[in-house]
MDAnalysis code that builds the backbone (N, CA, C; Angstrom):
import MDAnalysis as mda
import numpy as np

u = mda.Universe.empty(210, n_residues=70, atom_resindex=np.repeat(np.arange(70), 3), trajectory=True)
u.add_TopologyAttr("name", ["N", "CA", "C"] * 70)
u.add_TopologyAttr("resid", np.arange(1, 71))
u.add_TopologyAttr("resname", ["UNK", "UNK", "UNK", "UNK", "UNK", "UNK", "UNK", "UNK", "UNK", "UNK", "UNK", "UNK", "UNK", "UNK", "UNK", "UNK", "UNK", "UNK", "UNK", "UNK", "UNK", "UNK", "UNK", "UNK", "UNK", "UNK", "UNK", "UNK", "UNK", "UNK", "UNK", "UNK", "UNK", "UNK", "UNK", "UNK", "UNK", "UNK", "UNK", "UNK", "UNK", "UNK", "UNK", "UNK", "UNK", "UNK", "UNK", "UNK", "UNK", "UNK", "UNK", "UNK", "UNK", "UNK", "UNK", "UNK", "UNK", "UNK", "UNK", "UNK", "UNK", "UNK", "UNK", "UNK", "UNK", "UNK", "UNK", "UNK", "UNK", "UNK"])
u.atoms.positions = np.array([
    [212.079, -164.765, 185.639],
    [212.651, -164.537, 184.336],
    [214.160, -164.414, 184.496],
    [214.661, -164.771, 183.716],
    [216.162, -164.759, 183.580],
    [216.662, -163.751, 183.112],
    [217.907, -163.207, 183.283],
    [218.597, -161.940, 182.782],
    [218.810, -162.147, 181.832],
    [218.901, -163.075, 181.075],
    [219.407, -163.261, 179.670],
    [218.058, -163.153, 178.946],
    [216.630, -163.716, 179.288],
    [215.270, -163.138, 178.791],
    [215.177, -162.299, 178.614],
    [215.426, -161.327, 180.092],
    [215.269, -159.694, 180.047],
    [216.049, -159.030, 178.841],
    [217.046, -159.575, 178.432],
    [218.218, -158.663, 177.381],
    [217.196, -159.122, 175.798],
    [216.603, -160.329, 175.508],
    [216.103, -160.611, 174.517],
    [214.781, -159.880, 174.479],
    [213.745, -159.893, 175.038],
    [212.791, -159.985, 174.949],
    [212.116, -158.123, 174.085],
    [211.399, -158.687, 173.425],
    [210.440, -156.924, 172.914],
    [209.537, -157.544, 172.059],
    [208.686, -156.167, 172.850],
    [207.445, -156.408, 172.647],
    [207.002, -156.557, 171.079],
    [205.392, -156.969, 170.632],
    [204.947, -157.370, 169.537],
    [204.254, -155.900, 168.676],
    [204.575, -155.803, 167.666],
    [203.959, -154.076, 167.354],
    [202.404, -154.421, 168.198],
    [201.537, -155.717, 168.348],
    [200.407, -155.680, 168.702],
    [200.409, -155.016, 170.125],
    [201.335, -155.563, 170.971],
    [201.754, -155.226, 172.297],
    [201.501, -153.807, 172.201],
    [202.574, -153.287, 171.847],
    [203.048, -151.930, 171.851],
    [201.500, -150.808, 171.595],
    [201.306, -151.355, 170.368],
    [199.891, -150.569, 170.623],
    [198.324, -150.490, 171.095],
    [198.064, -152.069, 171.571],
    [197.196, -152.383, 172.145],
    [196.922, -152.300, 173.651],
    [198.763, -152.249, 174.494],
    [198.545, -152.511, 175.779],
    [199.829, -151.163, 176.111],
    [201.148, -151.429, 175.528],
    [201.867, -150.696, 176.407],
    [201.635, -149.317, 176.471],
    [201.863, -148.515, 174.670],
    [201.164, -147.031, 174.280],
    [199.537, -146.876, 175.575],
    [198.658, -147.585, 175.628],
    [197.443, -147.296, 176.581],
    [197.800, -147.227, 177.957],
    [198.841, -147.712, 177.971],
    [199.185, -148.227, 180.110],
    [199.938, -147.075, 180.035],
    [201.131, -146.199, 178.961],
    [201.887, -145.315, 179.624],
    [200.701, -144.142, 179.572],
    [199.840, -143.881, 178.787],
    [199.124, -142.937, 178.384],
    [198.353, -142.854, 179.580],
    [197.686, -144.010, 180.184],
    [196.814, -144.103, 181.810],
    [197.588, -143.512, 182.925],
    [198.977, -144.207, 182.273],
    [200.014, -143.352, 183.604],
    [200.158, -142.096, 184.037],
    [200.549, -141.708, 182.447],
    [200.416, -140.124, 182.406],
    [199.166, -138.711, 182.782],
    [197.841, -139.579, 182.702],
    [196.879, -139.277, 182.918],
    [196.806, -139.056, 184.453],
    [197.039, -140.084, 184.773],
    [196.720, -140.479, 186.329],
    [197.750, -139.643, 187.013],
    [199.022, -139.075, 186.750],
    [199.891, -138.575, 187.473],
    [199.568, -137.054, 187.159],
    [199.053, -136.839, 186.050],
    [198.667, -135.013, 186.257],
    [197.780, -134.866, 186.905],
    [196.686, -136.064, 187.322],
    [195.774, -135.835, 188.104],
    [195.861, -135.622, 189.252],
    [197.047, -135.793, 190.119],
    [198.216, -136.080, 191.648],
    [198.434, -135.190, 191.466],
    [199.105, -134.447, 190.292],
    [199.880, -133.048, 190.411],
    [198.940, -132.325, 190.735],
    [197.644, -132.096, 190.142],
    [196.340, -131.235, 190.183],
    [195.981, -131.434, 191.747],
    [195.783, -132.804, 191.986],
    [194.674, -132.838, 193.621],
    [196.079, -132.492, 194.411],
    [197.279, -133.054, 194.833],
    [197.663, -132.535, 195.564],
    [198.978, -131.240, 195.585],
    [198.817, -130.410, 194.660],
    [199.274, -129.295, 194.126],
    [200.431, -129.088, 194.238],
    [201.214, -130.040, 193.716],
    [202.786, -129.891, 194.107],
    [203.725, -130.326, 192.382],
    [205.156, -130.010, 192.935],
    [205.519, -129.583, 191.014],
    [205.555, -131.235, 190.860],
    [205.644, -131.107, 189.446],
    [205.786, -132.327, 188.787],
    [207.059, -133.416, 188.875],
    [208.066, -132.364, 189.510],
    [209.285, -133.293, 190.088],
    [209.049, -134.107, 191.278],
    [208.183, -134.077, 192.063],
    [207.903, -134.805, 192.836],
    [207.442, -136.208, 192.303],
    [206.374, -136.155, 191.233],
    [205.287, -137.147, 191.115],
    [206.259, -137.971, 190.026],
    [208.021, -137.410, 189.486],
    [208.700, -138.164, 188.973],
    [209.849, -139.403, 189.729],
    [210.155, -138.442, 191.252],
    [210.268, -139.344, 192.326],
    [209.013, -140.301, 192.549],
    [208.183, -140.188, 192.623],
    [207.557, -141.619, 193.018],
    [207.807, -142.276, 191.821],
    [207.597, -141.773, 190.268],
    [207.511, -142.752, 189.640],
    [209.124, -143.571, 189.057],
    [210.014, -143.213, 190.110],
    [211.711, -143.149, 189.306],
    [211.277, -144.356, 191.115],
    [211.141, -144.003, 191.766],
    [210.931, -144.936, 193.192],
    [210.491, -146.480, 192.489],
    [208.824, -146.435, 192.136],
    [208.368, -147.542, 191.437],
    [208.973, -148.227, 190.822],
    [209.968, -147.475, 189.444],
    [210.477, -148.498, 188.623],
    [211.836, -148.399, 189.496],
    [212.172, -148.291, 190.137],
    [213.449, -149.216, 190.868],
    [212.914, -150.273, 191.881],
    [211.998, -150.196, 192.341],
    [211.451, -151.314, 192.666],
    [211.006, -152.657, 192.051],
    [211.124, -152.216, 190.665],
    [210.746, -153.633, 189.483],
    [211.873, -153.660, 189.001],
    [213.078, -153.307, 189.400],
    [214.486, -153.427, 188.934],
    [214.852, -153.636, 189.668],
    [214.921, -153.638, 191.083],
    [215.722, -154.215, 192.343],
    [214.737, -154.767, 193.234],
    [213.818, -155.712, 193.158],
    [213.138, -156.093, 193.927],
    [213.507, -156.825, 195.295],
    [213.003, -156.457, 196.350],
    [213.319, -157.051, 197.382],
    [212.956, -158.763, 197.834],
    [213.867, -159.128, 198.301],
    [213.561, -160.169, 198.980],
    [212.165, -160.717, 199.184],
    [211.749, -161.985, 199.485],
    [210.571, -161.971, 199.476],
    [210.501, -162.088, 201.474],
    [211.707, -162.111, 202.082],
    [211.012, -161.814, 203.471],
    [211.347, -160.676, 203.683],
    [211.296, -159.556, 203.040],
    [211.210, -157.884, 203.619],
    [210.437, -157.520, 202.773],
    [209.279, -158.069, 201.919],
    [208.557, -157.593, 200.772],
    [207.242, -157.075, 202.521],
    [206.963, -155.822, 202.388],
    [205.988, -155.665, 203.688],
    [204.452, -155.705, 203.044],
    [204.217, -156.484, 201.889],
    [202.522, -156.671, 201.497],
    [202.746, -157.681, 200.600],
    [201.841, -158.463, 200.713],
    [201.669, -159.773, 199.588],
    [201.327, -159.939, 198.176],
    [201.366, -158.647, 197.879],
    [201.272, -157.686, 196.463],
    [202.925, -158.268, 195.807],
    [203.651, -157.752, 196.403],
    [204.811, -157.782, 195.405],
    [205.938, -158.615, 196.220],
])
């Protein structure tokens, strides 16, 4: 995708409430559940998730990417 896509692009009200509202809501779910099993404050489980999205904002190279995932 192009940077100039990225500056245009937003989502469809269908989007928004069919997929994105459900994916942050799973997120949120899923990360109090981390806070709960491995009992640590919630600033932590915002580093991983501030980690993640700089990783979909600065993605690496594809020869230092270390799994065929991303």
């Amino acid at each position: 995708m192009t940077d100039k896509s990225k500056e245009i692009w937003q989502p469809t009200d269908e989007q928004v409430d069919k997929i994105i509202l459900p994916a942050m809501q799973g997120i949120a779910q899923q990360c109090a559940s981390y806070i709960n099993e491995l009992q640590c404050p919630p600033k932590f489980i915002a580093v991983m998730l501030r980690d993640v999205a700089d990783a979909f904002e600065n993605p690496a190279p594809e020869e230092e990417s270390s799994c065929d995932c991303c």
